[in-house]
C-alpha positions in Angstrom: 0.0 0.0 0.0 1.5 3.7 -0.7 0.7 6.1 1.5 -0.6 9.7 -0.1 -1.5 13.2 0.8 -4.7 14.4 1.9 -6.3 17.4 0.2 -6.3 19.2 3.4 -2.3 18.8 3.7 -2.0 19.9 0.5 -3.7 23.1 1.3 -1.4 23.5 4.0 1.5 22.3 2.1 0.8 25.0 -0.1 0.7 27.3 2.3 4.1 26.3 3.5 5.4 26.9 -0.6 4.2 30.7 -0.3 6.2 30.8 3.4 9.2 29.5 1.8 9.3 31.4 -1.6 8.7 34.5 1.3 12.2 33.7 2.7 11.2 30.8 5.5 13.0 27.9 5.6 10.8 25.0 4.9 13.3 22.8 7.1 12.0 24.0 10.4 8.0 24.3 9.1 5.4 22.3 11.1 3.7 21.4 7.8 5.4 19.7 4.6 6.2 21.7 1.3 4.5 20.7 -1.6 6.3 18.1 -3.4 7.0 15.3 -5.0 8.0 12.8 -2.4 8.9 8.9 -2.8 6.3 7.8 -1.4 6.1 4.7 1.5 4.6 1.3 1.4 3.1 0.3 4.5 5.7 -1.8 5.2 8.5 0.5 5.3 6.5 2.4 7.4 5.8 -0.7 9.8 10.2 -1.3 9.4 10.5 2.1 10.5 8.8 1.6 14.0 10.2 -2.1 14.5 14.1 -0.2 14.1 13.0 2.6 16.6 11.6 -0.2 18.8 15.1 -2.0 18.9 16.8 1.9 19.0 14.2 2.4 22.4 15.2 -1.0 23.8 19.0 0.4 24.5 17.4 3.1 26.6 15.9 2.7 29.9 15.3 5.0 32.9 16.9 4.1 36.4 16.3 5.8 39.7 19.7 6.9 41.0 19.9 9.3 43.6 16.5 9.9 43.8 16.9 11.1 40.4 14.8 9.4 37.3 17.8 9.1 35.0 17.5 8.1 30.9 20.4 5.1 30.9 21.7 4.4 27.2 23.6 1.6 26.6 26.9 2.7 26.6 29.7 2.6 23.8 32.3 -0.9 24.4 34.6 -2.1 22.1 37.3 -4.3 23.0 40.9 -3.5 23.5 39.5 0.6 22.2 41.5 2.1 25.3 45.5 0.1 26.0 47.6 1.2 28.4 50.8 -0.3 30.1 52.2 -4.1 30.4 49.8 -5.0 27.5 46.8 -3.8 29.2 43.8 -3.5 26.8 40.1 -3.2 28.2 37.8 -6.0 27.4 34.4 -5.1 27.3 31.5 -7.7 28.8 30.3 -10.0 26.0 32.8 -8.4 24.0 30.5 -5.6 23.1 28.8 -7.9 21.0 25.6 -9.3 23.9 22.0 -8.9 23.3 20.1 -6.2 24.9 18.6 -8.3 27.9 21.9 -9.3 29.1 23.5 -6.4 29.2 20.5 -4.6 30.7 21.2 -6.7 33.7 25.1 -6.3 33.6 24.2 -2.3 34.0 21.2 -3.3 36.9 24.2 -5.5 38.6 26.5 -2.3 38.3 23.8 0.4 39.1 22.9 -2.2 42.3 26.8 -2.5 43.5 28.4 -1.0 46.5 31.1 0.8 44.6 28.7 2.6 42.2 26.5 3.9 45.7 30.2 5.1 47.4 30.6 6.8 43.8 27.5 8.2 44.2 27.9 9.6 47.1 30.8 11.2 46.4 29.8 13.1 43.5 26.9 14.5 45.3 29.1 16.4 47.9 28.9 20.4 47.2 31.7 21.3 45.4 34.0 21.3 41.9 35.7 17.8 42.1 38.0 15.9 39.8 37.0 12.7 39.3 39.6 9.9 38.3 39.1 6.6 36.7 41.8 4.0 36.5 40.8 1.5 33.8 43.4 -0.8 34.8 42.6 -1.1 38.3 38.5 -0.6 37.3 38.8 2.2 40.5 37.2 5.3 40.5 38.4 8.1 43.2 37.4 11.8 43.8 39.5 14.3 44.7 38.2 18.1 45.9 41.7 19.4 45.1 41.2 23.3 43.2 44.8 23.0 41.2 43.7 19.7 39.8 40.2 21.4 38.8 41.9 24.2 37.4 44.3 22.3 35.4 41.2 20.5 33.7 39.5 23.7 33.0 42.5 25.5 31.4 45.0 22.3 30.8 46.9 20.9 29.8 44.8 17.3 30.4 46.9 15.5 32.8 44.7 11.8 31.6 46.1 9.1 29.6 44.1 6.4 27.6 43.3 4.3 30.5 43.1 7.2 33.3 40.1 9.3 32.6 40.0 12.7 34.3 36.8 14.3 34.7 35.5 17.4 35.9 32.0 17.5 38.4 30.8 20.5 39.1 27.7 20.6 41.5 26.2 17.9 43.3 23.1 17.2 41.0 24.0 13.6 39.7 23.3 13.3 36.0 22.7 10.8 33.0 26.9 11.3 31.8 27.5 10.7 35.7 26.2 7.2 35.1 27.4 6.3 31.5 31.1 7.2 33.1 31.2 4.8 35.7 29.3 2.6 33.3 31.8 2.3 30.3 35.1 3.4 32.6 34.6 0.9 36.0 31.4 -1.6 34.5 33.2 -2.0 30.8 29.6 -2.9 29.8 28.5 -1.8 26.6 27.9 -2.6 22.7 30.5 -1.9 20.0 29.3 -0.1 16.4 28.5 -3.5 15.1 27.1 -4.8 17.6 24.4 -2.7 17.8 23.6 -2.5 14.0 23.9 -6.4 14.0 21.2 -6.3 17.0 18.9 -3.9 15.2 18.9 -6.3 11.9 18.0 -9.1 14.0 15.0 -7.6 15.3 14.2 -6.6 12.2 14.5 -10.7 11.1 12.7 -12.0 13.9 9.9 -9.5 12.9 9.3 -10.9 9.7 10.0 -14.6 11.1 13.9 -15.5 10.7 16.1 -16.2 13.3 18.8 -14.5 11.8 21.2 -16.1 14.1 20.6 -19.4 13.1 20.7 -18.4 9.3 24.0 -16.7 9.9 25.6 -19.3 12.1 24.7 -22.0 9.1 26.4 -19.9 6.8 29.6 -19.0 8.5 29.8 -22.8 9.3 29.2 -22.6 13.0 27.4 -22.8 16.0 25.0 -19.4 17.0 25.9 -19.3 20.3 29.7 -18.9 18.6 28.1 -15.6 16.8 28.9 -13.1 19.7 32.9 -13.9 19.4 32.4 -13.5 15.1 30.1 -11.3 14.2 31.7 -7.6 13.6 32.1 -4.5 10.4 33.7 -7.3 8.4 30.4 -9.3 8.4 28.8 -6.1 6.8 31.6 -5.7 4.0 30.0 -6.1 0.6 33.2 -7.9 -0.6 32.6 -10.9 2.1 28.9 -11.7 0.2 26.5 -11.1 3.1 25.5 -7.5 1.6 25.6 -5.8 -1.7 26.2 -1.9 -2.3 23.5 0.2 -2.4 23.5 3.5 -5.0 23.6 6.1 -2.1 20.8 8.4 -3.4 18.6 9.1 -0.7 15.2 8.2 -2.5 17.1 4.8 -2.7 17.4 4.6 0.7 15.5 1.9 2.9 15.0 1.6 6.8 17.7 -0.8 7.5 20.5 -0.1 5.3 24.0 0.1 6.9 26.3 3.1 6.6 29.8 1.9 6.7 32.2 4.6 7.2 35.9 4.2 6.4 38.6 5.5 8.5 42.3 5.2 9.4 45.6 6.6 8.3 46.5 7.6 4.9 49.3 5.0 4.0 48.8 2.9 6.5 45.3 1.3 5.6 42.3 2.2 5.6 39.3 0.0 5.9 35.6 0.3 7.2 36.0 1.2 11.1 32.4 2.4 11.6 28.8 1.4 11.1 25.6 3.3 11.3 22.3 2.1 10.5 19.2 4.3 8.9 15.6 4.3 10.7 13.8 6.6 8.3 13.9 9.2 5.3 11.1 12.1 6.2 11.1 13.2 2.0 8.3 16.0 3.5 10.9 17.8 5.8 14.2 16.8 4.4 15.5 14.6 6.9 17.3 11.1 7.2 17.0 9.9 10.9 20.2 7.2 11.6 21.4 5.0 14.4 24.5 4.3 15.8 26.6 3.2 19.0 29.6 5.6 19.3 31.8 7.3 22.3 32.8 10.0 19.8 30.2 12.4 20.7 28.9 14.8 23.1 28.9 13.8 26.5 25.1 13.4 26.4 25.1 11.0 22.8 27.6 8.9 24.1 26.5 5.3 23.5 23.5 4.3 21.7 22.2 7.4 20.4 20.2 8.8 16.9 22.0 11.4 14.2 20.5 13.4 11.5 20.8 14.4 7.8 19.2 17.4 6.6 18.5 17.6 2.9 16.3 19.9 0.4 13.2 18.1 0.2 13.0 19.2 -3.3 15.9 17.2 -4.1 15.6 13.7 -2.7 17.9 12.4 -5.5 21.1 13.5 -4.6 23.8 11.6 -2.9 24.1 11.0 0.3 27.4 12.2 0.1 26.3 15.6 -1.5 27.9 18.9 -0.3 24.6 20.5 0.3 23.9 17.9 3.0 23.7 19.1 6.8 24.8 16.2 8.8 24.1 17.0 12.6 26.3 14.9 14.5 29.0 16.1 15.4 32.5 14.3 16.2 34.0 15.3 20.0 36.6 13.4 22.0 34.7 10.6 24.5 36.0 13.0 27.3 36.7 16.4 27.6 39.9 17.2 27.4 41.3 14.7 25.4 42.7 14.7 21.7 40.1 16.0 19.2 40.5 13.9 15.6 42.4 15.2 13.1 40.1 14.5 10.4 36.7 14.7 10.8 34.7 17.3 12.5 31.3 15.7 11.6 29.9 12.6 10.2 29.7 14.1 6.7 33.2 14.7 7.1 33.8 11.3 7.6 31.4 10.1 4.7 33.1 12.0 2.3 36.5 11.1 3.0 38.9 8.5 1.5 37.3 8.2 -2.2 40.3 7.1 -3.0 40.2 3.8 -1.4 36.1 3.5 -2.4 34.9 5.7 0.0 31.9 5.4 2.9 29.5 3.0 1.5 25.4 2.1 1.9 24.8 -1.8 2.1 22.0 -3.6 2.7 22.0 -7.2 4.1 20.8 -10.0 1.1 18.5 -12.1 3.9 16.7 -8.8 5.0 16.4 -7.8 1.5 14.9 -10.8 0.7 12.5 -10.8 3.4 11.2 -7.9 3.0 10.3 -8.1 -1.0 8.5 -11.4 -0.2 5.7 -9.5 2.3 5.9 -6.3 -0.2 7.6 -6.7 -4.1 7.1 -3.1 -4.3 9.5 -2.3 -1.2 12.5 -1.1 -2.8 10.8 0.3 -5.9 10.9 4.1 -5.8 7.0 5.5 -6.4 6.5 9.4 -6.5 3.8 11.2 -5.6 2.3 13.6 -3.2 3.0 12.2 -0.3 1.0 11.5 3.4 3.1 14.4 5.2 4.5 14.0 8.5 3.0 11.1 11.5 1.4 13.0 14.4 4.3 11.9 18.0 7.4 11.5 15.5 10.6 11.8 16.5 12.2 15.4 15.2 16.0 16.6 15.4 17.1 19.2 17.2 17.2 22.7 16.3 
């Protein structure tokens, strides 16, 4: 079934073109322009809400402090952060665990006696430095002024695997939590992970058990999966995904971004995966998930991104200079070393066409699936579209 506009819409859609050809920017209207738009079958609007489903399941709200807190699932990825004598942290299930079971790895950690004393500590009146020694998996607090000086004008005295913080106040937050979380617990899902989690909802939505399928191929057993499965399952050249052209009306709830990175000269290969929830063609925005610690201190973790686009020109690469990509690429903790190369996630999209570039897959078993329940899925249909669903999720301004 595609979904179309209403004659009253299109009043107001028209309304909106005579507010934009006035000067407003359609981009931040309550009401769509007046457009063609690709328009939706039902089931990529169903897709849609089973992705943001699996996005809502790596958020959850603890009490902490007599504080209701939003808890993400924090960024892990094995061996990230190294330090001396070989040291290299190891994250629970390898970053690689289903939701439930590290759900109750954070309860275990938000229910121990060293997160409470940590707790307490922070909630003293006060600037405060807070230290975290990933070797040791300690955490101390120190109410020292020279050592909160030096962390508001530097230079950072931290290393890799001894985090220095800065707490002002004694209101204990959501980034209070995630630190002790992916410093101390070392609980959390790498960028694969999480994508590889999200496809498997998607699966066992439409009836697979995509661990079972994927275990059978690789020649092994699914319980084996967790230790296996990482970017290199999502690599077109390995056969479990083919490219996808990256215009945005080509797009599809469920695709994989996989963004290349590294060093010039010394290889560079896909080190990062993103995975899209939705294309809005009405307001000019592409809605994406991902599981990242380069962030702000509040995205850290599971989190969603944005693209902002001209409605008018849904056909454009995703990799067009006209794009507005909103996320925004910021050392894990304040104070350490920025990245030399990108400063946002369209940064790092564009780069390294040399080598082939970023790249938009899409996995073969979830591309079958889905044109067996709709053969129309991944045709693109234009048309005057439904506008935008009353309660969706919008970006920030």
């Amino acid at each position: 079934m595609i979904t179309r506009r209403s004659p009253i819409v299109r009043v107001l859609a028209a309304a909106m073109l005579l507010s934009a050809q006035a000067g407003l920017s359609p981009l931040y209207a309550d009401e769509p322009p007046l457009s063609d738009c690709r328009l939706k079958t039902q089931a990529e609007l169903e897709l849609e809400q089973i992705i943001d489903k699996a996005y809502r399941s790596c958020l959850g709200t603890r009490t902490v402090a007599g504080v209701d807190l939003v808890v993400r699932i924090p960024f892990g990825q094995s061996g990230e952060r190294r330090g001396g004598a070989g040291f290299h942290q190891r994250i629970f299930l390898g970053g690689k665990g289903d939701h439930e079971r590290i759900w109750t790895e954070i309860d275990r950690l938000l229910a121990s006696e060293a997160f409470a004393d940590h707790i307490s500590r922070l909630q003293r009146p006060g600037a405060k430095t807070v230290i975290f020694d990933l070797e040791q998996r300690r955490v101390s607090v120190y109410f020292d002024p020279t050592l909160n000086d030096l962390l508001r004008e530097g230079p950072y005295p931290g290393t890799r695997t001894k985090v220095y913080v800065l707490k002002t106040g004694s209101r204990i937050s959501s980034t209070d939590v995630y630190n002790f979380l992916y410093c101390i617990g070392a609980v959390g899902l790498d960028c694969s992970g999480f994508i590889y989690n999200v496809q498997k909802a998607i699966a066992v939505a439409f009836g697979l058990d995509l661990d079972r399928k994927a275990a059978a191929d690789l020649g092994t057993e699914a319980d084996q999966l967790p230790g296996i499965i990482g970017l290199w399952f999502f690599d077109p050249e390995v056969r479990f995904s083919e490219v996808v052209d990256d215009r945005i009306d080509n797009l599809r709830p469920g695709d994989v971004i996989l963004f290349r990175g590294g060093v010039p000269g010394r290889g560079i290969w896909f080190r990062h995966s993103a995975v899209i929830q939705s294309v809005d063609f009405d307001r000019g925005l592409i809605r994406y998930l991902q599981c990242t610690d380069w962030a702000a201190a509040e995205e850290r973790g599971v989190h969603d991104s944005w693209v902002r686009f001209t409605p008018a020109n849904p056909k454009i690469s995703l990799g067009g200079p006209s794009l507005e990509w909103l996320q925004t690429i910021q050392p894990t903790f304040a104070g350490e070393t920025p990245l030399r190369y990108w400063q946002n996630d369209g940064h790092r999209y564009r780069s390294y066409r040399e080598e082939g570039g970023s790249l938009i897959v899409r996995l073969k078993i979830i591309k079958t699936l889905l044109q067996a329940g709709e053969p129309n899925f991944y045709k693109n249909v234009y048309g005057l579209s439904a506008g935008a669903k009353e309660g969706e999720t919008v970006p920030p301004r």
